[in-house]
N, C-alpha and C positions, 0 to 999 in steps of 0.2 A: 173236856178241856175247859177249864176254869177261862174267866176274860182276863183274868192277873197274866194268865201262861202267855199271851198273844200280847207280843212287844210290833209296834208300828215299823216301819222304816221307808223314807222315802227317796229315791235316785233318782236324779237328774243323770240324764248321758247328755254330752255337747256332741252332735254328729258329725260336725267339721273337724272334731278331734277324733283321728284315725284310731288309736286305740278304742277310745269310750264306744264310738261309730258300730266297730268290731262286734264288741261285749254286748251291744245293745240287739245287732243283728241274731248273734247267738242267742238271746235270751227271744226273741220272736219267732227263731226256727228252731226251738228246742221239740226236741221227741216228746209228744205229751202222753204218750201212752208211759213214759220211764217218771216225766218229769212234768206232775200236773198244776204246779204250778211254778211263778218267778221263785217262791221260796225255798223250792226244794232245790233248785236248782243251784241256785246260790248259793244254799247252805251246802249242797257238796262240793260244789266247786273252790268254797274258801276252806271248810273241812280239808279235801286234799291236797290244799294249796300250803294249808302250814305244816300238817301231817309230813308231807313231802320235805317241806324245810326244814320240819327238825330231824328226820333221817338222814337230809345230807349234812347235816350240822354231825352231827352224833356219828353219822358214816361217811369219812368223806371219801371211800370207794364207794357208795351206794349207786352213783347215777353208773359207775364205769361196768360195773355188774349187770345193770339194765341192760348195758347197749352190747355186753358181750352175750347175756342171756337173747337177748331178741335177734343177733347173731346167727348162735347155735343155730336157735328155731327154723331160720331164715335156709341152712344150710341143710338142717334136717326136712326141711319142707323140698328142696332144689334133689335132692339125695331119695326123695320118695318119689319124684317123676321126671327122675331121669332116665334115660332107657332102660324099658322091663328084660331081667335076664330071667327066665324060664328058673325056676326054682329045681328042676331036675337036670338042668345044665351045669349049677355050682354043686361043689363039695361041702358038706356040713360047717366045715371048719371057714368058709368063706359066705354061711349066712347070720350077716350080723345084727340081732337084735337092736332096732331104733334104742330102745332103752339102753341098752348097753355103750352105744354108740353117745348117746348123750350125756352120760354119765363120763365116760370118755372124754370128750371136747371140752363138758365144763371143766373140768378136772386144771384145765392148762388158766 
């Protein structure tokens, strides 16, 4: 890594200002084994932050898809411990593949 490649940048957080406060805390209790330092972290979080923006720009279903995919999940998770029915108690035709099933739900 060249010293050309390494750009400076320096933040001030105001801590009375509840957002900045927030952002600032996040960057002190960040997981350093993911995120070894302030710049990596920054750097993905404003990476995903526009990334994100221009998929809703460009999709403006994108978030609605999020929240029905995370949904399904939510259903097929509740649907996996729900009470165990004894696999020799149902008829073939009543055991239904998770996969299938999700394929299914998204469908709608």
């Amino acid at each position: 890594m060249a010293k050309q490649d390494i750009k400076p940048l320096c933040l001030r957080f105001d801590l009375a200002n509840e957002e900045e406060r927030k952002a600032y805390d996040y960057l002190q209790n960040r997981d350093r084994s993911k995120y070894s330092s302030y710049a990596a972290l920054v750097s993905r979080a404003v990476n995903d932050f526009y990334e994100r923006k221009a998929r809703l720009e460009n999709d403006p279903y994108f978030e609605t898809r999020e929240k029905e995919d995370a949904f399904v999940e939510r259903i097929l998770s509740a649907l996996q411990y729900a009470t165990p029915v004894s696999p020799a108690s149902m008829d073939e035709e009543e055991n239904v593949d998770d996969q299938v099933l999700l394929g299914f739900l998204k469908s709608f």
